[in-house]
SEZA-348750 format. One line per field, with one value per residue (C-alpha): residue in three letters; x, y, z; residue number from 1. Coordinates in nm, 3 decimals, always signed. Example, Ala and Ser with C-alpha at 12.3 -4.5 7.8 and 13.67 -1.06 7.14 Angstrom:
2
type	c(ALA:SER)
east	c(+1.230:+1.367)
north	c(-0.450:-0.106)
up	c(+0.780:+0.714)
seq	c(1:2)
//
This chain:
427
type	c(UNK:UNK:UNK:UNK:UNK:UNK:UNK:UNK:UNK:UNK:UNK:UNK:UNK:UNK:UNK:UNK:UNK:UNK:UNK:UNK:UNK:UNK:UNK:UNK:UNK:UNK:UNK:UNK:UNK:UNK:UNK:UNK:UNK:UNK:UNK:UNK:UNK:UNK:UNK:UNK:UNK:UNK:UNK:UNK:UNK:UNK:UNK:UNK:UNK:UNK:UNK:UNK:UNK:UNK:UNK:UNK:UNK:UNK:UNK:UNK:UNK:UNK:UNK:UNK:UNK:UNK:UNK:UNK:UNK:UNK:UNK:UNK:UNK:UNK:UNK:UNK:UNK:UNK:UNK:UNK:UNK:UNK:UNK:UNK:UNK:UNK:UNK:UNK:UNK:UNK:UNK:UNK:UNK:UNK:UNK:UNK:UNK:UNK:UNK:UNK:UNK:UNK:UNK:UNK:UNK:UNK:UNK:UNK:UNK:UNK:UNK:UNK:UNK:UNK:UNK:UNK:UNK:UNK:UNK:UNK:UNK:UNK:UNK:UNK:UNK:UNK:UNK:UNK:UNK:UNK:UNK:UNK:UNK:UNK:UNK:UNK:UNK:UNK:UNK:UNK:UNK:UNK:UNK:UNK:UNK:UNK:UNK:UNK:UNK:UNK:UNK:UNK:UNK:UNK:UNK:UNK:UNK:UNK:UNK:UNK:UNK:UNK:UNK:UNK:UNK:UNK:UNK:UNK:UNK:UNK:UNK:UNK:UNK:UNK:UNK:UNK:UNK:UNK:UNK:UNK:UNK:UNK:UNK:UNK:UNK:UNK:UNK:UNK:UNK:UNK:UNK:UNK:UNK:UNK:UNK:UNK:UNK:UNK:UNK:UNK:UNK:UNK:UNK:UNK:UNK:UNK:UNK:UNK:UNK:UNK:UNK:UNK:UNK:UNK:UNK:UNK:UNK:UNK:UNK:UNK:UNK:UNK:UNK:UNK:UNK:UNK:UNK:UNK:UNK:UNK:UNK:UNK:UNK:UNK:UNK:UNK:UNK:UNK:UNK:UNK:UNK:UNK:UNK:UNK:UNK:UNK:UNK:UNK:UNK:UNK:UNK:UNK:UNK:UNK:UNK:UNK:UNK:UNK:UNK:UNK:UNK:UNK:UNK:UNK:UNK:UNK:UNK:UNK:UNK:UNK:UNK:UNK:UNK:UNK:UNK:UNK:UNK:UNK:UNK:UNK:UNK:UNK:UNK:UNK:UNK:UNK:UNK:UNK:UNK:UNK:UNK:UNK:UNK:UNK:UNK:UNK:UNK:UNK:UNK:UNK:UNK:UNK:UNK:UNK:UNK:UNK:UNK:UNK:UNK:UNK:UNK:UNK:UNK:UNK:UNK:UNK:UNK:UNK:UNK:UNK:UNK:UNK:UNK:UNK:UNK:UNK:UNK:UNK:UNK:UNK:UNK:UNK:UNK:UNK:UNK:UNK:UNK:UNK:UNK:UNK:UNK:UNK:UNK:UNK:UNK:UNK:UNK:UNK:UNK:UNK:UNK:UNK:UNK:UNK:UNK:UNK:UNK:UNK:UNK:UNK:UNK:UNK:UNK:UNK:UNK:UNK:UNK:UNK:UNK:UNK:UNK:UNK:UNK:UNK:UNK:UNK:UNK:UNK:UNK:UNK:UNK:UNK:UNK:UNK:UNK:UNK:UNK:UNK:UNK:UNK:UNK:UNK:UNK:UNK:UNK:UNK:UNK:UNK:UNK:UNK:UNK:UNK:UNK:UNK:UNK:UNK:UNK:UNK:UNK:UNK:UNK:UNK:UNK:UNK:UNK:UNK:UNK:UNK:UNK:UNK:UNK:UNK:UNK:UNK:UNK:UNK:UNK)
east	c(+9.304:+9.285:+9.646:+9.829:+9.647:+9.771:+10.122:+10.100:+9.999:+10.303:+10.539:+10.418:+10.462:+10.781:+10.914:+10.805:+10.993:+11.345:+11.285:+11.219:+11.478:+11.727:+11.692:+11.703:+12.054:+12.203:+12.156:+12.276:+12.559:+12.702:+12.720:+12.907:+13.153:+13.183:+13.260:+13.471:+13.675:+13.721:+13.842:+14.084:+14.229:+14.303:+14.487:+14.689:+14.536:+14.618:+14.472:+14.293:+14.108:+14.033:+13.887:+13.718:+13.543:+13.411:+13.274:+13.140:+12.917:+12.902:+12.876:+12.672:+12.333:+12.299:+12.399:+12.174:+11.855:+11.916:+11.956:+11.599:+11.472:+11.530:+11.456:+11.148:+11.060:+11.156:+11.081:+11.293:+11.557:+11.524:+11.536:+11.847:+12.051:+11.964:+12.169:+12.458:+12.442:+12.502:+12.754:+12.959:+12.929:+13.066:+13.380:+13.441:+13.409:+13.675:+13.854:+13.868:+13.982:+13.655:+13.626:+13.344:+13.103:+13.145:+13.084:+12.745:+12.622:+12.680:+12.561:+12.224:+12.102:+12.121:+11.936:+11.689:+11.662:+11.595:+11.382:+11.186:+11.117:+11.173:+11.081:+11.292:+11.465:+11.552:+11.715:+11.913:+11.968:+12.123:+12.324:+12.470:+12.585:+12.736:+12.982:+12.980:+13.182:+13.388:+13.474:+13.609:+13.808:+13.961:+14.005:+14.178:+14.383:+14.401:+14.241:+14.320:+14.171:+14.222:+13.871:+13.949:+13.803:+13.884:+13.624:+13.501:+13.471:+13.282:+13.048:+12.933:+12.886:+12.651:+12.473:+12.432:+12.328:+12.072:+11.964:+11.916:+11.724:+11.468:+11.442:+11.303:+11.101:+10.985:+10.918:+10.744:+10.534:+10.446:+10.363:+10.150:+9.896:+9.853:+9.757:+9.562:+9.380:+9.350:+9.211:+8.923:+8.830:+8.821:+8.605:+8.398:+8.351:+8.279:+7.990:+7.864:+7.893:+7.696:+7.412:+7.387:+7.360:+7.170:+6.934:+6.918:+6.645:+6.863:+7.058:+7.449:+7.686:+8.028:+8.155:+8.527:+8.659:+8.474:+8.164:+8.098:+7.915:+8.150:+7.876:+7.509:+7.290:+6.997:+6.777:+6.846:+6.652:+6.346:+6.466:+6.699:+6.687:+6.963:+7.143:+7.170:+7.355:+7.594:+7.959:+8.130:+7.792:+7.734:+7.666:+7.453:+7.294:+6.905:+6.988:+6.761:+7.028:+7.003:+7.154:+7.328:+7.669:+7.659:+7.634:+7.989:+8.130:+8.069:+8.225:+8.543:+8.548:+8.504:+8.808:+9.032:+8.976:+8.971:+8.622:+8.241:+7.988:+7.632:+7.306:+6.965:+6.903:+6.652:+6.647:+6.393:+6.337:+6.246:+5.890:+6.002:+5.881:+6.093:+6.224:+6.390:+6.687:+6.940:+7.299:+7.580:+7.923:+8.184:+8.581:+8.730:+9.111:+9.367:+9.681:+9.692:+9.378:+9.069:+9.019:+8.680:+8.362:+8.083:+7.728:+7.481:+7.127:+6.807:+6.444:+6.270:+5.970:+5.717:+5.836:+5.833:+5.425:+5.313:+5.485:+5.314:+4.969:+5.020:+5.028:+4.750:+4.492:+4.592:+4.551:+4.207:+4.120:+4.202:+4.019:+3.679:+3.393:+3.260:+3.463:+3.703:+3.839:+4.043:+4.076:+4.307:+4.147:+4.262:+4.031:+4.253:+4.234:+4.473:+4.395:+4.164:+4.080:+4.009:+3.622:+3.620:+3.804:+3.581:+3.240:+3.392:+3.532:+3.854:+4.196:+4.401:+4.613:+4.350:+4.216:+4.505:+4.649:+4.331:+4.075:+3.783:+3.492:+3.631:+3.469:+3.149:+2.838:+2.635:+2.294:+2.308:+2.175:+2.439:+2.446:+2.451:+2.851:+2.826:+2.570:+2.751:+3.066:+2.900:+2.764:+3.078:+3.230:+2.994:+2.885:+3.166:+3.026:+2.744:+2.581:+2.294:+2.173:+2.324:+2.338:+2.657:+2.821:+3.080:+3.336:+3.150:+2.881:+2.637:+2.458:+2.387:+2.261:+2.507:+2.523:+2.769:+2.918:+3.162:+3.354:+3.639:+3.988:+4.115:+4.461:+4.533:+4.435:+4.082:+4.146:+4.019:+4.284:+4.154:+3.843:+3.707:+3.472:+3.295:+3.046:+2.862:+2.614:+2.297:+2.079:+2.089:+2.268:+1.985:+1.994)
north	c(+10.849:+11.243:+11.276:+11.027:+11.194:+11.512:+11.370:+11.228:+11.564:+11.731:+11.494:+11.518:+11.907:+11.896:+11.633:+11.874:+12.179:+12.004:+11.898:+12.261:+12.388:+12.122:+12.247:+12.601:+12.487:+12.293:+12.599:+12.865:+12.622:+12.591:+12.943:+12.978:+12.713:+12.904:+13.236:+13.073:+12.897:+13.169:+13.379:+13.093:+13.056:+13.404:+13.394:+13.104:+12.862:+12.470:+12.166:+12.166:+12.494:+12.305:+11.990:+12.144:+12.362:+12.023:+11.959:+12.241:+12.340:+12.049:+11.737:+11.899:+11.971:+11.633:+11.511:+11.771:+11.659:+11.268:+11.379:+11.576:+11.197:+11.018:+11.225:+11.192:+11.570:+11.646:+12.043:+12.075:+11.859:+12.131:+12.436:+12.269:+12.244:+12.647:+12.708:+12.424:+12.670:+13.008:+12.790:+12.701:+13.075:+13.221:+13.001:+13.030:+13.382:+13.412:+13.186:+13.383:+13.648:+13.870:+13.987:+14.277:+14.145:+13.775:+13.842:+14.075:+13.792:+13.492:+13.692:+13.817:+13.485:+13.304:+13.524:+13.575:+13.210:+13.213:+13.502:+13.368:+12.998:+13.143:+13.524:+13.811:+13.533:+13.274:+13.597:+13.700:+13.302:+13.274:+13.605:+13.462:+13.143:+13.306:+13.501:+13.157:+13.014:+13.272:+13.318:+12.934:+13.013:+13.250:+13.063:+12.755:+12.945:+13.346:+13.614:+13.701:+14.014:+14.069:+14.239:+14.353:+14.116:+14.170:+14.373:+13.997:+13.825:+14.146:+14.158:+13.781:+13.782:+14.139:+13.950:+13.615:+13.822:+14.006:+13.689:+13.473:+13.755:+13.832:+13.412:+13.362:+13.688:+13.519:+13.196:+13.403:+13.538:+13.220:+13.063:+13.407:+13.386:+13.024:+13.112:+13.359:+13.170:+12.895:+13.173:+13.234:+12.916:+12.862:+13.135:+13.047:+12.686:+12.842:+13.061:+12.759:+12.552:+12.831:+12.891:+12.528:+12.505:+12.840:+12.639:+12.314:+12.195:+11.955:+12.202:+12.199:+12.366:+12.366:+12.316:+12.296:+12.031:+12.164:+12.135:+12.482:+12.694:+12.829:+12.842:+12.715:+12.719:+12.936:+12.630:+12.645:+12.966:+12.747:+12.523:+12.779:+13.111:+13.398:+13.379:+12.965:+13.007:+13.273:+13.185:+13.030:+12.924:+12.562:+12.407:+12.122:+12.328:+12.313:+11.920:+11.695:+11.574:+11.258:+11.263:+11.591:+11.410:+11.130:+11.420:+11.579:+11.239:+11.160:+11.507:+11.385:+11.051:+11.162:+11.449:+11.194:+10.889:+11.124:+10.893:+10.968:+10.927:+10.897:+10.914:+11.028:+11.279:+11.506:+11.889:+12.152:+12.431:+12.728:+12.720:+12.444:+12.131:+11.831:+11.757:+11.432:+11.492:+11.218:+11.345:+11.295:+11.381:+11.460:+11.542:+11.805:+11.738:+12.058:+11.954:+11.791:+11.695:+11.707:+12.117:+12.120:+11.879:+11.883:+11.844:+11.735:+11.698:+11.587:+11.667:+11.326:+11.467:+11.484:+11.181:+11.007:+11.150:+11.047:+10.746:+10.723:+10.864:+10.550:+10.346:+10.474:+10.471:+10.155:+9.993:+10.180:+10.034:+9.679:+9.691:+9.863:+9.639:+9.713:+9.569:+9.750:+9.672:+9.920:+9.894:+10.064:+10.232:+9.954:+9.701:+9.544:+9.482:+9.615:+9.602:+9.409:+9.459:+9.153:+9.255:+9.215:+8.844:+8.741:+8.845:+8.712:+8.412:+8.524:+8.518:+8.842:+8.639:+8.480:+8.830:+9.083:+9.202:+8.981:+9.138:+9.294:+9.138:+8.775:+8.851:+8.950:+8.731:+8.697:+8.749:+9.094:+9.202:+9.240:+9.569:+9.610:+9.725:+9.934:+10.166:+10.192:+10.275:+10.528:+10.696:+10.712:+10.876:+11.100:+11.174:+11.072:+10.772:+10.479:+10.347:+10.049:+9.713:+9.419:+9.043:+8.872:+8.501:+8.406:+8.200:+7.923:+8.004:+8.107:+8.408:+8.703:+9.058:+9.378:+9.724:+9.878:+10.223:+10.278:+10.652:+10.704:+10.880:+11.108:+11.251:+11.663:+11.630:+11.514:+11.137:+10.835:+10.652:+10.432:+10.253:+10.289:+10.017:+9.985:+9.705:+9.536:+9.234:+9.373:+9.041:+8.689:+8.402:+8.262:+7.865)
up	c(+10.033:+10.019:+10.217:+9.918:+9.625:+9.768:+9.831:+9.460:+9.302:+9.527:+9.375:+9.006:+9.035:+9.205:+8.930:+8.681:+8.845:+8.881:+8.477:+8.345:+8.607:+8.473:+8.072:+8.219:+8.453:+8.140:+7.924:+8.176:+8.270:+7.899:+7.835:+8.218:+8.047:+7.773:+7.885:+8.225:+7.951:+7.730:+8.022:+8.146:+7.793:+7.818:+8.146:+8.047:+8.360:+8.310:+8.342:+8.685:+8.546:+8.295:+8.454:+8.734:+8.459:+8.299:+8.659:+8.805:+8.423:+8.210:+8.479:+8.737:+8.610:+8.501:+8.880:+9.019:+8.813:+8.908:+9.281:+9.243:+9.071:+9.309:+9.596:+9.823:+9.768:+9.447:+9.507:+9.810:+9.649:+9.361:+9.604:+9.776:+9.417:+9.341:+9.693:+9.608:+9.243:+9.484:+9.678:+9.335:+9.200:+9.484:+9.491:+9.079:+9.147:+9.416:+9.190:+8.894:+9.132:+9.142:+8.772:+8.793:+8.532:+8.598:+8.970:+8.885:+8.624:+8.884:+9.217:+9.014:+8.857:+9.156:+9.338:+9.097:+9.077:+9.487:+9.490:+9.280:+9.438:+9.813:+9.786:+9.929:+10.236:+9.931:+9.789:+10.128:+10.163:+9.850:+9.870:+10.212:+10.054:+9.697:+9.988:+10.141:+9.882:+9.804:+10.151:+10.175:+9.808:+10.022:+10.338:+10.118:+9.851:+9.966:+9.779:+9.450:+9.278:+8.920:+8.814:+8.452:+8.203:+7.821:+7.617:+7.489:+7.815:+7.985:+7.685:+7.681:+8.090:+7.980:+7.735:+7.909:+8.255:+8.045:+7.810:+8.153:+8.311:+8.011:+7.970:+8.313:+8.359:+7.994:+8.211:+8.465:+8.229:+8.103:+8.450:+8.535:+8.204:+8.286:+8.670:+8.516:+8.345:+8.587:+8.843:+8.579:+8.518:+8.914:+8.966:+8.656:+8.798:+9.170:+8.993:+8.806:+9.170:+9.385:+9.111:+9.129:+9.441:+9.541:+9.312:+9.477:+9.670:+9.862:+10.197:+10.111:+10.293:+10.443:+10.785:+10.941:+11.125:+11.482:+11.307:+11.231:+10.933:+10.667:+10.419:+10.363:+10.057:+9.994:+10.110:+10.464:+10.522:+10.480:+10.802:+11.018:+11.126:+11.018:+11.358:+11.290:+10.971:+11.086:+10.927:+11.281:+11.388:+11.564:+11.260:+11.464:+11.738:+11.605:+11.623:+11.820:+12.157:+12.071:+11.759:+11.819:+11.943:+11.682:+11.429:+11.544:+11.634:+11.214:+11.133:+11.331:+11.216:+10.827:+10.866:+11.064:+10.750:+10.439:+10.410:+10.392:+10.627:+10.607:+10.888:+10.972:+11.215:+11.351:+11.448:+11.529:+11.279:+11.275:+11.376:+11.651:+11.461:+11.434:+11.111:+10.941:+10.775:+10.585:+10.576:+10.358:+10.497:+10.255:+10.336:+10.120:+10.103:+10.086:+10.050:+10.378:+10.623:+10.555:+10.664:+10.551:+10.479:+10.269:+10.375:+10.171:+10.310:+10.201:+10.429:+10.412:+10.631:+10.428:+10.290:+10.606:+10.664:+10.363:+10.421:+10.778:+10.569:+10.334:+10.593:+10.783:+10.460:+10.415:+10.760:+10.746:+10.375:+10.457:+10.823:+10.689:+10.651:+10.320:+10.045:+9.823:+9.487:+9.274:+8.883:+8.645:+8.348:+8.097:+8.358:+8.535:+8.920:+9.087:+9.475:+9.709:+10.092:+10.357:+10.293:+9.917:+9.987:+10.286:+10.072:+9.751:+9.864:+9.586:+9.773:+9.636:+9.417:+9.248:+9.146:+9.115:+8.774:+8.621:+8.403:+8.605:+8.340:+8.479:+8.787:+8.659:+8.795:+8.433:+8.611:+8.526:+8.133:+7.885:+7.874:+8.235:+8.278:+7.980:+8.057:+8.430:+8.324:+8.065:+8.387:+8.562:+8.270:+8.218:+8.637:+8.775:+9.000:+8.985:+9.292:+9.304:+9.377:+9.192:+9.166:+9.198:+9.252:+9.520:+9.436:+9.551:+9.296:+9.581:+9.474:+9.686:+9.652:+9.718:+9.737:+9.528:+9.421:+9.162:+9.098:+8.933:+8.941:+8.682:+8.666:+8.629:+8.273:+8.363:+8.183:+8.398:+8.569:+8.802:+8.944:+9.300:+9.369:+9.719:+9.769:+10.109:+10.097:+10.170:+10.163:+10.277:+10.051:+9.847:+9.918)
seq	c(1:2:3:4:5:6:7:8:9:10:11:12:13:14:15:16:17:18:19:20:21:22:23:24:25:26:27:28:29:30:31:32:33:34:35:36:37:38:39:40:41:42:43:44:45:46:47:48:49:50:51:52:53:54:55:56:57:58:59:60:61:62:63:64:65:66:67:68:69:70:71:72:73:74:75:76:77:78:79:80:81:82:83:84:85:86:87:88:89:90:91:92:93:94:95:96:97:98:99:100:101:102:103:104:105:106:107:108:109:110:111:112:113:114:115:116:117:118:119:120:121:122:123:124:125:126:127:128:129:130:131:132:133:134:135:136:137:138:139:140:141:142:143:144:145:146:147:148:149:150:151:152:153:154:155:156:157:158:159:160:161:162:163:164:165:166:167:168:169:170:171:172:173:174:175:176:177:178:179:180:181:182:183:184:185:186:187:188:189:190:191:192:193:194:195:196:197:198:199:200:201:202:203:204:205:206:207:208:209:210:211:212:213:214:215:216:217:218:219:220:221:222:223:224:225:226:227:228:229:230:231:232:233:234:235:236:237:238:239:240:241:242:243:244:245:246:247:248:249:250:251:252:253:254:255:256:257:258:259:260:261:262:263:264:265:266:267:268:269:270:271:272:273:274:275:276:277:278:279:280:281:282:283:284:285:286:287:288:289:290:291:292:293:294:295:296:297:298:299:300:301:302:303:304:305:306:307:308:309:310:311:312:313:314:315:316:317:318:319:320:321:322:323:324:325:326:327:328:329:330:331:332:333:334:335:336:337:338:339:340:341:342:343:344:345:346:347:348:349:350:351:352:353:354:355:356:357:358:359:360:361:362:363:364:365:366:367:368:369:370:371:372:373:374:375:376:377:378:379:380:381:382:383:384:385:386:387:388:389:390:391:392:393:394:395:396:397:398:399:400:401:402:403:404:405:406:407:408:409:410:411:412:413:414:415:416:417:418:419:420:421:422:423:424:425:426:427)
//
């Protein structure tokens, strides 16, 4: 996907060249008609002046820009249509029999068309082929100098050399404020990108295609060492063997398919403990493969202990003998243990999300739970001796202790009620 976007974005800008270069072309080649055909009406030439003039100025371009179309490359098409323009300059020159200022005009706009798209070899390249064609002129129909032009010819091919020149430094200029600005708004956006991510808690960084560090967020100090993040550093050396060579085998697997990658792995930090890491492996396409990939990783550790903790307290709460029943503040139940079902005789589904006062005995006075849960607000926790009912309606006598949970803000959130029988069933 990353190689035809690329491809796409080459064409687009390549289309876009051969258009502006076409207006440009059509332009310059009217005026070349223009003063070519004011300089054959003055030497008297006939009709095959005449006709290849139509040709060479007026019929070209347009040939030239539907060649660039429908080409595969449009910008190499383009490049090869300034050296055909060299080419055809170099034989009207010899042609016209090497008049001084049509021969400066034609030799310095095509190589400050070259120069420009190819640098100082375009320029050499382009020179080469305007002698090129004059040299076959030559070759075919023997050289002819006549270099005088009249006062009205020489002063058009001044002013058109000089007009042409000043329109595509103008184009230049054009093309170098918008680069400009492009340039700043890159290195705006980087700025933006690295305080966001000097920020982040998640570790992103960059690695090439051999695995190796090209940068690393602020975040990894907390894992690696200075010498581990060194720019050419093993990017995957701290990583636990065993998932050290899936690790590089995703790397080369996500910059061969243009496509992400995702897995868990493990590495030692700093200190030498094992942490759990999830990685995200994204390919960053320039203009070609995949050169460099994005890593984006989150540390699950301590969410994978207090996952494990979880689990623990709540092996421990559902295997301890006394029975357990949590209730929210608004008083409704929200967890159970085996020991509050087994005492109870109330499977968890018969008691969870239900209001608490359902499961209240009525052998206690009536204002029995209130003046409890006015202790546990104002103490904290309630413990004593109570009647209750099973679900069987067999009564029995318990121990119980309620407390209760309050949030950062010191309001109540939850109920902690532990309770044991501490006499026999009463028959």
């Amino acid at each position: 996907m990353g190689l035809t976007r690329s491809s796409d974005s080459n064409a687009a800008r390549g289309l876009r060249l051969a258009r502006r270069n076409y207006i440009v072309r059509a332009g310059a080649f009217a005026y070349c008609f223009l003063v070519a055909g004011l300089l054959g009406w003055e030497r008297g030439f006939g009709l095959g002046f005449w006709a290849a003039l139509v040709a060479s100025f007026l019929a070209l371009p347009h040939l030239q820009l539907a060649r660039a179309l429908r080409a595969r490359d449009p910008r190499e098409a383009e490049m090869q249509n300034i050296f055909v323009d060299a080419v055809l300059f170099g034989v009207w020159t010899a042609g016209l029999g090497f008049p001084t200022w049509v021969a400066y005009a034609g030799l310095s706009s095509v190589t400050l068309n070259a120069i420009i798209a190819r640098g100082v070899r375009g320029a050499l390249v382009s020179a080469a082929l305007f002698g090129a064609g004059a040299a076959l002129w030559v070759a075919a129909f023997g050289l002819h100098y006549w270099a005088p032009t009249s006062q009205l010819v020489s002063t058009l091919c001044f002013a058109g050399a000089l007009g042409y020149t000043l329109s595509v430094g103008f184009v230049v200029h054009v093309q170098h404020d918008r680069l400009r600005a492009a340039r700043a708004e890159l290195r705006a956006g980087a700025a933006r990108y690295r305080l966001i991510t000097e920020h982040a808690a998640d570790l992103i960084a960059m690695v090439n295609r051999d695995g190796r560090w090209l940068y690393t967020s602020p975040s990894h100090d907390n894992i690696f060492d200075g010498a581990d993040l060194a720019v050419g550093a093993d990017a995957f050396r701290r990583v636990h063997p065993d998932d050290a060579g899936k690790a590089r085998a995703a790397v080369v697997r996500a910059a061969a398919s243009g496509k992400d990658e995702e897995l868990a792995l493990r590495l030692h930090d700093r200190y030498g403990r094992i942490r759990q890491l999830r990685m995200r492996i994204h390919p960053v396409s320039q203009s070609g493969a995949p050169a460099q990939l994005l890593l984006v990783s989150q540390d699950e550790t301590y969410k994978r202990e207090s996952e494990e903790q979880l689990l623990l307290a709540g092996q421990a709460l559902e295997n301890m003998s006394e029975a357990i029943m949590i209730v929210t503040a608004e008083g409704l139940v929200q967890t159970v243990n085996r020991a509050f079902t087994q005492i109870t005789g109330y499977s968890r589904g018969e008691v969870i999300g239900k209001p608490v006062v359902d499961l209240r005995s009525g052998l206690q006075p009536a204002d029995f739970y209130e003046q409890m849960l006015a202790t546990v607000a104002r103490e904290g926790h309630w413990t004593g001796i109570k009647w209750n009912k099973r679900k069987s309606g067999a009564v029995y006598k318990e121990w119980r202790s309620v407390r209760a949970v309050r949030d950062a803000a010191g309001k109540i959130t939850h109920y902690v009620t532990v309770f044991s029988e501490v006499a026999p069933t009463r028959p």
